[in-house]
Every structure is written in C-alpha cells, then in structure tokens.
N, C-alpha and C positions, 0 to 999 in steps of 0.2 A: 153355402151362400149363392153360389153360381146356378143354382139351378131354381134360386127362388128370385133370381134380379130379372127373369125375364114376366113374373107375374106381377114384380112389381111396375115393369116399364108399360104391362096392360092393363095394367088398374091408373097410369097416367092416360093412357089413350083413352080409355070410356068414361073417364071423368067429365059432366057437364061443362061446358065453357066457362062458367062462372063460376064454379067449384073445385077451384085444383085439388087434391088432395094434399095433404102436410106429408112431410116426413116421419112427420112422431104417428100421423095417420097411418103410413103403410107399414113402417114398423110394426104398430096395433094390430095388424092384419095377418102380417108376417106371424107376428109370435099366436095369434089366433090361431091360424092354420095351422102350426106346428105342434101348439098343444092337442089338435084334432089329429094328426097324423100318429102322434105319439101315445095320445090315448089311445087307438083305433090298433097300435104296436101291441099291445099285451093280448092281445085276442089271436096272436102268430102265436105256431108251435116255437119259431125261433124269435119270439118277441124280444127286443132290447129296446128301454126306453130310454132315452139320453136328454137330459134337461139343455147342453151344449148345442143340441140340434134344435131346438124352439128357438133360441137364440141366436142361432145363422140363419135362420129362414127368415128373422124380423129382420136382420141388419140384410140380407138377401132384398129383400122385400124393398126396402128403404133407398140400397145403393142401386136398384134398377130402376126405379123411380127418378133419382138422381140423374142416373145417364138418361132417361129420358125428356127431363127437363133441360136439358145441354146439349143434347145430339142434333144436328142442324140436318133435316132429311133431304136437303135440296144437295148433300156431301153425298149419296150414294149418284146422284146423275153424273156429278160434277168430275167423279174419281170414276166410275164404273169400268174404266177398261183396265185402269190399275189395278181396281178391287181383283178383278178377274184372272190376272197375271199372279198379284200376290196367291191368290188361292193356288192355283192349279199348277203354282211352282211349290207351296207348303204341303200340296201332298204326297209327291214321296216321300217327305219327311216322316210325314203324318203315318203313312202304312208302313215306314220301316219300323217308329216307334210300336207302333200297334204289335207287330209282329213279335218283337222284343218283349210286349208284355204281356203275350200271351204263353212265351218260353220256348220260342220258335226255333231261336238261334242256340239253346243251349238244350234241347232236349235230342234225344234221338230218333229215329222215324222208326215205328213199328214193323214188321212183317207183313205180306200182303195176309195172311190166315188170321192172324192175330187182329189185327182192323177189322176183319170183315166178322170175327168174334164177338167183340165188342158190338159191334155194328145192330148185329141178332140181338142185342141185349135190349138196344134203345126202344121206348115205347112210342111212336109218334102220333099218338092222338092228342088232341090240344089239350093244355092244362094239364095235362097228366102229372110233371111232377110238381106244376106249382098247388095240385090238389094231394099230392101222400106224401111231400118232405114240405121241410119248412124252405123258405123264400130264398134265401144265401147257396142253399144244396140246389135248389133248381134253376137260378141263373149260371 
C-alpha cells in the first residue's frame, strides 16, 4: 500500500482544478495498475501473482490521495527546521536498523581470501543478473 500512496497523492496533483478525482476513482486506478503489474508477473521466471497485491495498490492508491487532500503544504515552511532535526536525528536509527536487517550484527566477517573469492565471482556488467535468474535472486 505504501508504495502505491505516493501515486495516488500524484494523480491528486495533476488533476484539473475542477475535477478532483474520487476516492472510488483512484482506488479504480490503484486496482487497474495492479492488475497490469500482476499480469505483466507471469512472464518472470520467478512470477508469483497475488490477487492481495491488486488490492493494496487500490487501497494504496486511494489513502495517498487522502493524505493529499488534507496535507496543508504551507506545514513543510512552517515546521522546516524541525522536519530537519526530526530527520537527521532518525538516522542513526535508521542505519542501525538497516544493518540489523541485513544480518550485520549476528553474522560473522569472512577472511580477507575468502571475500576477495567471492569477489572474482561477481559479474558487474549491468543487468546481468536481473537478465539469467529470476527478480528475488538478483536483488
């Protein structure tokens, strides 16, 4: 859902002035795109289609829409050196998390031979593995 609220809060902004869009509208849109996302799934070597994911991206779709009709834009001048504070004190938080779930904290660090092992392996030409495995193996 979170990742389809911010298309629905750009389908509020280019809407004509005298044509807001509905909510039952960018929901329509929401599950539109997702049934295109989802179709466009079975043509992956690792395709999985999920009928649950057409359905977060309408309700996605709909609740960014929402925030965008309630967000008062004159609140980022208004707060801006807060916003700025809150951020840049959430990110330590932010990369301790990060680290943690990437298995930072609980894995152990290889050999210098063994890294540079692995290293020799890696192909680094673009798309390489998003073109000979499927999508989940190459990110």
């Amino acid at each position: 859902m979170l990742t389809a609220a911010p298309l629905g809060a750009f389908l509020g902004m280019v809407a004509p002035a005298g044509r807001k869009p509905s909510l039952a509208g960018a929901f329509g849109w929401g599950v539109l795109l997702g049934m295109v996302i989802e179709g466009l799934q079975t043509f992956l070597a690792s395709g999985i289609s999920q009928g649950s994911s057409i359905l977060a991206r309408g309700l996605g779709m709909a609740l960014g829409l929402a925030i965008h009709r309630f967000f008062r834009k004159e609140w980022l001048i208004e707060y801006r050196a807060q916003s700025k504070i809150v951020a840049l004190s959430a990110l330590p938080l932010y990369l301790v998390l990060l680290l943690a779930m990437t298995g930072l904290f609980t894995s152990n660090l290889e050999s210098g031979w063994s890294a540079l092992a692995k290293l020799q392996q890696v192909r680094f030409l673009p798309f390489y593995y998003h073109y000979f495995t499927s999508e989940t193996q190459a990110m």
